[in-house]
N, C-alpha and C positions, 0 to 999 in steps of 0.2 A: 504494500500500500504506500502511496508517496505521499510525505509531509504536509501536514495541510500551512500554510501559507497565511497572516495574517497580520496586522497593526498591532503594535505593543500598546500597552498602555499609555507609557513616556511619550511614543510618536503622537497617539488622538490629544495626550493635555497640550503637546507644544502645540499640534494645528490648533487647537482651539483658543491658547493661549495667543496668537498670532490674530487669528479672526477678531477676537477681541480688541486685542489694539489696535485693529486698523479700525475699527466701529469707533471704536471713541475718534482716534486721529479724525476721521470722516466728519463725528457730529463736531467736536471742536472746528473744528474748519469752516461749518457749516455757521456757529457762534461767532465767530472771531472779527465779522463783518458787521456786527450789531455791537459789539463792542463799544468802539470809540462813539460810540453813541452815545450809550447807556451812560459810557462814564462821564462824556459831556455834560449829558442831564443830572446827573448824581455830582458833579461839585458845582454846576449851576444851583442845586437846589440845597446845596451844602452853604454854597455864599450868600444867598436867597435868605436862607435863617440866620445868620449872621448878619446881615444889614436888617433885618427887623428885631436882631438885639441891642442892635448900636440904636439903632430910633427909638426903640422903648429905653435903654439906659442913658444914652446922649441927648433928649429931648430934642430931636433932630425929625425933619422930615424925610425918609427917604423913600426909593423906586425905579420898579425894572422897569425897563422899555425895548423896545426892539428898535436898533439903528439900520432897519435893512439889510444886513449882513449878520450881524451875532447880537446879543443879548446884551444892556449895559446897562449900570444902576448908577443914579443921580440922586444927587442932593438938592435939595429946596432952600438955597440960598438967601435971593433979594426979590420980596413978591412973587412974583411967580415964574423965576425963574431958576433954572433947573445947570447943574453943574454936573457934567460926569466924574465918579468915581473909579479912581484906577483899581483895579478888580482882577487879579489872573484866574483867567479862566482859561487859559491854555490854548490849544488850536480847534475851534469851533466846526464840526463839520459841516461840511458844505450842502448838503441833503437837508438837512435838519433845521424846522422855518417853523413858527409859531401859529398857533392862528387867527392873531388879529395883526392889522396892518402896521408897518413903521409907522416913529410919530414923534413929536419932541417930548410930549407927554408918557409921563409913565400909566401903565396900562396897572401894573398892583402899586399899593403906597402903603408904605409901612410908616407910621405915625406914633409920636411918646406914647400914645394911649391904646396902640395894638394897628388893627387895620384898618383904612379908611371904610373901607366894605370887602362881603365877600366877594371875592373873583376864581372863578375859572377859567383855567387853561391850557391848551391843548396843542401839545408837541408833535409834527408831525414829520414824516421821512417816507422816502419809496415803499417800505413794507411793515411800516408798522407808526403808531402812535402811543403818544403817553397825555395822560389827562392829572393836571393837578388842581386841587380847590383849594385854596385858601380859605378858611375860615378864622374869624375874631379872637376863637380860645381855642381851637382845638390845632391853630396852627395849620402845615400843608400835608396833606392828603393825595400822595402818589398812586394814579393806577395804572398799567401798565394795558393796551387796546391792543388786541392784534390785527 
């Protein structure tokens, strides 16, 4: 009778151990594009709660606005006008646009006494969005749309 012929155990863990990491490699790959996103929005809304502590501790007016290209937070000066604040926010992607229009006025205002009103808003890119609320006390409210 001849030998029967078969996969050792060692050989099917390594294929399989292989298939595995090329599965993740694949989904990371897959992530890696959403990234500079994410993180865009994550220390925007990082510096976002930090100029609304500076206006509640500084008795300061401040507020985000969109300059048509990236996101930038101003100060309430002289009447009603409005100074930009130097801010690193790193390199803003280019995909990545709000959804209300440029404007000299800030669209959220973070006021000594909290916020002017609630506002919503909404982050948008080729495949995907993010929706944030501001609210009075409970602060910003991150949801992630797909």
């Amino acid at each position: 009778m001849p030998a029967q012929r078969g996969f050792t155990l060692l050989e099917l863990l390594v294929v399989i151990a292989i298939a595995g990491l090329m599965s993740a490699l694949a989904v990371a790959s897959l992530d890696s594009a959403k990234a500079p996103l994410h993180q865009a929005l994550e220390r925007l809304a990082a510096v976002s709660r930090a100029q609304a502590d500076l206006a509640l501790h500084g008795g300061q007016v401040r507020g985000l606005r969109w300059n048509g290209q990236r996101p930038e937070f101003v100060r309430l000066v002289e009447g009603d006008q409005w100074q930009v604040e130097p801010v690193a926010l790193g390199e803003w992607p280019a995909g990545l646009r709000p959804d209300w229009p440029a404007g000299s006025t800030p669209r959220v205002m973070f006021t000594p006494s909290g916020l002017a009103r609630p506002v919503r808003l909404e982050w948008r890119w080729a495949e995907g969005r993010q929706r944030w609320h501001w609210r009075h006390v409970a602060g910003l409210q991150v949801v992630n749309v797909p």
